[in-house]
C-alpha positions, 0 to 999 in steps of 0.5 A: 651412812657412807662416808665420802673420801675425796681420793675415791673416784669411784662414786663421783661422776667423772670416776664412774664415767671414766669406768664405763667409757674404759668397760664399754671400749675394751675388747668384747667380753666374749672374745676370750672363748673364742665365739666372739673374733675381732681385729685391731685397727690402728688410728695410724693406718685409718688415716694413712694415704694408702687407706684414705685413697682405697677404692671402694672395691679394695675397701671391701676385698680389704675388709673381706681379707681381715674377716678371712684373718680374724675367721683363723683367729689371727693365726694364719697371717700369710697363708690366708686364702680368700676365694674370687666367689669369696670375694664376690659374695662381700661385695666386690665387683667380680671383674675388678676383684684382681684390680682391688688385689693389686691396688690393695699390694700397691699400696702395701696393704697386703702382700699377695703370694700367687697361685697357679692352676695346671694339670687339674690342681688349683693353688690359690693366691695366699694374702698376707695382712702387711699391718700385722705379724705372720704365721711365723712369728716375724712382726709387721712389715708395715709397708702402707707406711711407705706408700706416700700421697703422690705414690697413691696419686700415680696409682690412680692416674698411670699404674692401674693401666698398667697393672691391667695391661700386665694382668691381661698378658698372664695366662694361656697365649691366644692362638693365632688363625692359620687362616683370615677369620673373615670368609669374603663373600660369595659374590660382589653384590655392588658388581650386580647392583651396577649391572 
């Protein structure tokens, strides 16, 4: 017979509680090989300004950027590429996919380093997840932190116009008509009418 020690908290009902509270909250047992990836979220950043406030389509380009993150096993901070079809395929709306992107940078979330077309090569925008350290070994910048409810507020109300209006201007300039688009018509049909 097994005698019972009151300093082991190993047979009582509280120590093998806590034990499998403790097993079934630690990171996933097969993470360590490599074929299971995950991603620490902080409580902080969960229930930050810059978080609560996220629309559902940042939500998602968020998340999709995390997944682009966790897919390089979190070694590729800062030059981490995601796709527009990318992000369109997880579940953004595809023609407010930059709106999401510039919300996400708004509020510091993430920082976005752009990329440009020309002469038939494409250099993608790379992201870098601001909560998290860099490929380089810097730590994170965290600047969700610095984003306040008012910030958020004015995000909503003023500075996605903005921001659209701003977007709408990037990119090849529209060439004006050497001409009035509008042909007149052949004849007056109003002077016939009258006749």
């Amino acid at each position: 017979m097994v005698e019972f020690n009151p300093r082991d908290k190993s047979r009582t009902s509280a120590g093998k509680t806590r034990a499998m509270v403790r097993k079934h909250t630690a990171p996933p047992s097969g993470s360590d090989d490599g074929s299971l990836r995950w991603q620490w979220l902080t409580i902080q950043l969960l229930e930050s300004p810059s978080f609560t406030t996220l629309s559902a389509n940042a939500c998602r380009a968020f998340f999709r950027i995390v997944i682009e993150h966790t897919a390089h096993a979190a070694l590729e901070n800062g030059r981490l590429v995601v796709t527009h079809p990318q992000f369109v395929s997880y579940g953004v709306t595809g023609e407010y996919v930059a709106d999401a992107l510039d919300e996400l940078a708004y509020k510091g979330l993430i920082k976005i380093r752009r990329g440009r077309a020309g002469s038939g090569v494409a250099h993608p925008n790379r992201f870098t997840l601001t909560f998290v350290g860099d490929h380089e070994g810097a730590p994170a910048t965290d600047d969700w932190k610095r984003c306040t409810v008012e910030n958020c507020r004015k995000w909503s109300e003023t500075d996605r116009k903005l921001a659209a209006d701003k977007r709408g201007r990037v990119g090849r300039k529209k060439k004006t008509p050497l001409r009035n688009p509008e042909i007149p018509p052949l004849r007056d049909s109003e002077i016939r009418r009258a006749s």
